[in-house]
N, C-alpha and C positions, 0 to 999 in steps of 0.2 A: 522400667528401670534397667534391665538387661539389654534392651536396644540401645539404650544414652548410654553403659557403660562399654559394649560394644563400639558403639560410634567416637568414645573420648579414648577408647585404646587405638581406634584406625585414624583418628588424626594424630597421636603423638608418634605412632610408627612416620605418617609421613613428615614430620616436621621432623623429627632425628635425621630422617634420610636428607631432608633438602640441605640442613645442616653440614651434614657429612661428605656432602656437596659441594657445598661451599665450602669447606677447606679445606677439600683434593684437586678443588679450581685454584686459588690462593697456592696453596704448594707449587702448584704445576708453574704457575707462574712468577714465583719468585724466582730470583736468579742463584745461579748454585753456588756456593759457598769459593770457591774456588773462582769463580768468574770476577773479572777486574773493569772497575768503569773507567770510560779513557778518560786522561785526564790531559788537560793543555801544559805541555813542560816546553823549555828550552833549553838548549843545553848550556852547560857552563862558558865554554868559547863565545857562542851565537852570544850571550846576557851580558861580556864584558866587552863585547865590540858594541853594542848597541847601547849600553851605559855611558861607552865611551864617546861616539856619536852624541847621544845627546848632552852628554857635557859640554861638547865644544863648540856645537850649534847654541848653547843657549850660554855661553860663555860668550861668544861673538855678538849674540842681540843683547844683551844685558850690559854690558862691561863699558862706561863711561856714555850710555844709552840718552840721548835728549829725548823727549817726544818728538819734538816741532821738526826734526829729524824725521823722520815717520811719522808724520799726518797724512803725507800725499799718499805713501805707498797703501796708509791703510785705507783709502777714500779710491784708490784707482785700481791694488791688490796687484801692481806691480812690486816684484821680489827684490826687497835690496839687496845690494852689489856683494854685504861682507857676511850674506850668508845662503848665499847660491848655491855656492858651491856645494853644500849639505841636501838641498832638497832634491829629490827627483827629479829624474827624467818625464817620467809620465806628469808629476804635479807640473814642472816648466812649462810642458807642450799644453796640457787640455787647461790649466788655468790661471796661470800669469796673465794679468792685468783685470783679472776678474776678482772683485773686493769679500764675495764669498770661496775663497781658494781656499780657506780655510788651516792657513798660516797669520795666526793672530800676532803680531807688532807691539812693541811695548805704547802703552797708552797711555792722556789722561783720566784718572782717577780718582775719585774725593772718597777720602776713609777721616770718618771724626773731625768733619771739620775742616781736614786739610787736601788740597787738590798734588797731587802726585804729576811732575814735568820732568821728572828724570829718575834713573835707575843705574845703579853702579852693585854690578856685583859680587857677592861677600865671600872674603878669601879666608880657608880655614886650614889647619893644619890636623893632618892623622897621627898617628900612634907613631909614625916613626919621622917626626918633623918635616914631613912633605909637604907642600901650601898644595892646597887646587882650590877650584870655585867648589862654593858648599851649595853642591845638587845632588841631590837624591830623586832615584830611578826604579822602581819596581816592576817588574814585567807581571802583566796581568793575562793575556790572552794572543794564542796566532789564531791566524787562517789562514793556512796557505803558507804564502811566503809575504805574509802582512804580520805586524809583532804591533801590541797595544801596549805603551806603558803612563804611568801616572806617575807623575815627576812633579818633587817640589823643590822649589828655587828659594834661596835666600838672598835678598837683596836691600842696600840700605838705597835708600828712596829721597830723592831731592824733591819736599812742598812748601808750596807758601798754602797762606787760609783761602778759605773759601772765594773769600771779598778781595781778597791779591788777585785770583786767577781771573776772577767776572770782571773785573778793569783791565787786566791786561788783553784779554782775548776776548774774542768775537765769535759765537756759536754760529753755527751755519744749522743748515735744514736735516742735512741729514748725519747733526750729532759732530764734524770734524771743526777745527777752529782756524781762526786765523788770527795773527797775533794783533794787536794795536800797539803796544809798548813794551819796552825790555824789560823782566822783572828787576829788580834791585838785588844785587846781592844781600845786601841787610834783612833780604824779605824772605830770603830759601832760610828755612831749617832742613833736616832730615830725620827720618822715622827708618825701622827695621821692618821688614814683612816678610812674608812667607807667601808664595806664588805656587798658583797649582794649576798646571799643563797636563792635559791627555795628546801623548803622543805616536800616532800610529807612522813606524818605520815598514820598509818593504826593502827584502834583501834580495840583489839581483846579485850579477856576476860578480861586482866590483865591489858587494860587500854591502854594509845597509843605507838608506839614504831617507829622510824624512819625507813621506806622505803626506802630514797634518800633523801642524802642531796647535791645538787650540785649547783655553782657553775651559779649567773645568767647568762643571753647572753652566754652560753657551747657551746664551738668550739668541734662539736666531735671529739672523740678519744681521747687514753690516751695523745697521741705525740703530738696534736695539742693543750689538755688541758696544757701541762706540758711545752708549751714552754714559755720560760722567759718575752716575748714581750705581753704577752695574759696579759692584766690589762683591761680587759671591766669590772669586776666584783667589782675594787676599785677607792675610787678616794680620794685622798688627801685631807684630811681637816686642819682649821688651828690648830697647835700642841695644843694648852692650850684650852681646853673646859672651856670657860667661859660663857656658859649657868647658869641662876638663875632660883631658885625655880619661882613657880608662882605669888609670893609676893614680887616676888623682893627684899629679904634679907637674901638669902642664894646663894655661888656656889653652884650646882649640883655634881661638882666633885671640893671636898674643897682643896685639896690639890694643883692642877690648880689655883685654885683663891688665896691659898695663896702664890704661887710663883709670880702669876699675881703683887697683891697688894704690894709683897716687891721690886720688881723690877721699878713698877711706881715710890713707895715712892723715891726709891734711885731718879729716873732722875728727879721728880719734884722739889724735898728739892736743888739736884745741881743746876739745871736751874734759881730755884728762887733765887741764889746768884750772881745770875749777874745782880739785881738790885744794888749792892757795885758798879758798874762801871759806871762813869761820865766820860764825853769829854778828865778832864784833863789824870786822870788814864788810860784810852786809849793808850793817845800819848807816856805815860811810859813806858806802857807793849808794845807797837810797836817796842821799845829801847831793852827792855828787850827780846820778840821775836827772836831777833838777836843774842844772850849771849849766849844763851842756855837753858836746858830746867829747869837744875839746877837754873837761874837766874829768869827764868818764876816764877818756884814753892814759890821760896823765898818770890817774891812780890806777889803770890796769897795770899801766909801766912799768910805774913803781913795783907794785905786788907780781910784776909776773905774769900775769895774764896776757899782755903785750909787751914787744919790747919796740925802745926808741929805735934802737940801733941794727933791729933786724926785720926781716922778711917776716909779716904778720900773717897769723891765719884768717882775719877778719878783716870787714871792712867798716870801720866807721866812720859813718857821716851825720850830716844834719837829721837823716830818718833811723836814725839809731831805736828811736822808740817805738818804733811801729817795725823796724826789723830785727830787732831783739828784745823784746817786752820783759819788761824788769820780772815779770810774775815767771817769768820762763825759765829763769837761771834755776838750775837745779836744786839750790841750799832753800830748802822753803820755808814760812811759819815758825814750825815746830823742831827745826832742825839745829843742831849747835855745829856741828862737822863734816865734812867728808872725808874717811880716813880710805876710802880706795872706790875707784871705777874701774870697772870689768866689765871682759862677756861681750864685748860691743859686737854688733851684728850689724852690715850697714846694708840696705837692700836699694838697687834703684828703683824708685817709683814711675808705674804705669805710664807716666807722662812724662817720661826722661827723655832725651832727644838729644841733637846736637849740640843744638843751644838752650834748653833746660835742665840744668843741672840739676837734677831734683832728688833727695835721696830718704827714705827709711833710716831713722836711728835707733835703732834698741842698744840699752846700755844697764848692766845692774851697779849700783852706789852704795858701799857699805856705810850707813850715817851714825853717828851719835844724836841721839836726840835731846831737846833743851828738859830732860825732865830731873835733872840733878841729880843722876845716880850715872857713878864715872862708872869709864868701860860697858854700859850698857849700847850696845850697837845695834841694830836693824839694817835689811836689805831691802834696798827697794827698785824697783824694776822703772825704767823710765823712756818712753816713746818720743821721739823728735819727729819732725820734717825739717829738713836741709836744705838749703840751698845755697848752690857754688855760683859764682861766676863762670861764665863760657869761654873765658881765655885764658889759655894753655899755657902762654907767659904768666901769666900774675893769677895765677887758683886761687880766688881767697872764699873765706862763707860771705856770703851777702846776707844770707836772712836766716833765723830758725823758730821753731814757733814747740813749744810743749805741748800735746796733746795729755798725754796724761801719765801719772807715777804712783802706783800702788805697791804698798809690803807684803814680800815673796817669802821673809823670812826673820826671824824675832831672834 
């Protein structure tokens, strides 16, 4: 027993020691408190010249942008004319004409369905009503006298569908197209996106000039870049930038917010006219429902809801019943009155675009309901889909549809 307790007193001597070892190794090696890691900076001057550069380089390839314009350059990686002047010397000399130069071109692209043939760049205004293109530029990293930044572009995007773009062009081998026929005007919509470039500049004497501008998450190769399915680099935003200044009393991009605001005015000014409609006026237009749409309009006329004599917010026709379903109008069942609509909210819907006018309606209704007990009122919350018309002259609703209206309050 006294050799085993001898022997478990000379091991834990040694294991304290290897211990004690071990974290005079670890000290010695840690860095002293005082010691600073380098970190990659640039300075203030260098980040607004190079912000500024890549503004107007990718203002130039963006700004009333066709593809079919740029098919060749991206298939042979010769530099168009109206943004030479921006790249380098070194990228001119070692790789003009070479289709991995690594100056990616605006492309075709299919996001949801729709194939992307042009790009027109989004103009927004700052805090003290200055317009520029809406590009954002972060500097990430130098070497040297090479500067990396990751730049996102905003751009409203001319597409037709999938089955527009497969008739009008002809895919070639490796991914570039040739056209067969003009598309139709009738057949462009547009969508809003968000575009994401890694752009590495290299600052010589005369200041910075772009190295590569490519294309984030790059499938190598020209083929694998060019093929129509590659959308890692955008993603669909919703079409109307209705971002405000910082004060919250201005759009950013006003002309957005003024299409925004006349489009509400129209569905709220309509909506709010179906407070005219009581239990009895119901049971008329139910009659009326039946007539036609001719006999509909007549009694909105009368009551208000439309006039003869002016600029309507709706549109009816012979599909009156399937674009505004009798069960949809707000006054339901159980309902005697609408003594006020409030609260409206009107949101564009994910699938808004040029020519889909499509809008989110939330609205609260204070009702009377038919239970015979006067001034008893309830609120009830009520959910639409919208939809306008695509011309600017004559905004009217075309269609709406009730999802659903629950009581918020007794």
């Amino acid at each position: 027993m006294r050799k085993v307790l001898l022997g478990f007193i000379v091991v834990s001597l040694f294991l304290i020691g290897v211990g004690c070892g071990s974290a005079d190794e670890v000290a010695t090696n840690a860095p002293d408190a005082g010691e600073q890691v380098d970190i990659e900076t640039i300075s203030s001057g260098d980040d607004n010249a190079a912000k500024e550069l890549i503004s107007k380089y990718f203002t130039a390839l963006f700004t009333n942008a066709i593809v079919d314009e740029y098919n060749d350059n991206s298939k042979t990686g010769n530099i168009p004319d109206n943004i030479r002047d921006f790249i380098s010397e070194k990228t001119i000399l070692e790789g003009d004409g070479n289709p991995e130069i690594g100056i990616h071109l605006p492309r075709y692209i299919s996001i949801n369905g729709m194939t992307i043939v042009g790009y027109d760049i989004e103009i927004v205004s700052d805090d003290e009503n200055i317009e520029k293109a809406n590009i954002i530029s972060d500097f990430v990293s130098n070497d040297g006298d090479k500067y990396l930044y990751f730049t996102k572009i905003y751009t409203k995007a001319s597409v037709v569908t999938d089955e527009v773009f497969a008739k009008s062009y002809r895919k070639q081998d490796d991914n570039t197209y040739t056209k067969r026929v003009d598309i139709k005007t009738e057949e462009i919509d547009k969508m809003r996106l968000e575009m994401r470039f890694d752009v590495e500049l290299i600052k010589e004497d005369n200041g910075f000039s772009v190295l590569r501008a490519f294309e984030s998450d790059i499938k190598a190769g020209m083929k694998n870049r060019l093929f129509v399915f590659n959308n890692d680099n955008i993603t669909r935003l919703p079409y109307l930038n209705l971002e405000k200044s910082a004060d919250g009393s201005e759009y950013l991009n006003a002309s957005d917010g003024e299409i925004y605001e006349k489009e509400k005015e129209i569905i709220t000014d309509f909506f709010q006219r179906f407070t005219l409609l009581d239990r009895e006026r119901m049971n008329l237009l139910s009659y009326k429902w039946g007539e036609g749409h001719t006999a509909v309009k007549e009694f909105w006329d009368t009551i208000g809801i439309t006039s003869a004599d002016e600029q309507n917010p709706i549109e009816l026709n012979s599909k009156y019943k399937d674009n505004y379903p009798f069960d949809s109008l707000p006054l339901q069942n159980n309902m005697e009155q609408i003594r006020e609509i409030k609260n409206f909210v009107v949101t564009p819907h994910p699938a808004y675009s040029e020519k889909i006018k499509l809008h989110y309606v939330n609205f609260d209704a204070v009702i009377l309901r038919t239970n015979g007990i006067t001034d008893d009122y309830f609120t009830y919350r009520y959910d639409y889909i919208v939809s306008l018309s695509n011309s600017e002259e004559d905004l009217l609703i075309e269609r709406f549809m009730l999802n659903e209206y629950y009581l918020v309050q007794k």
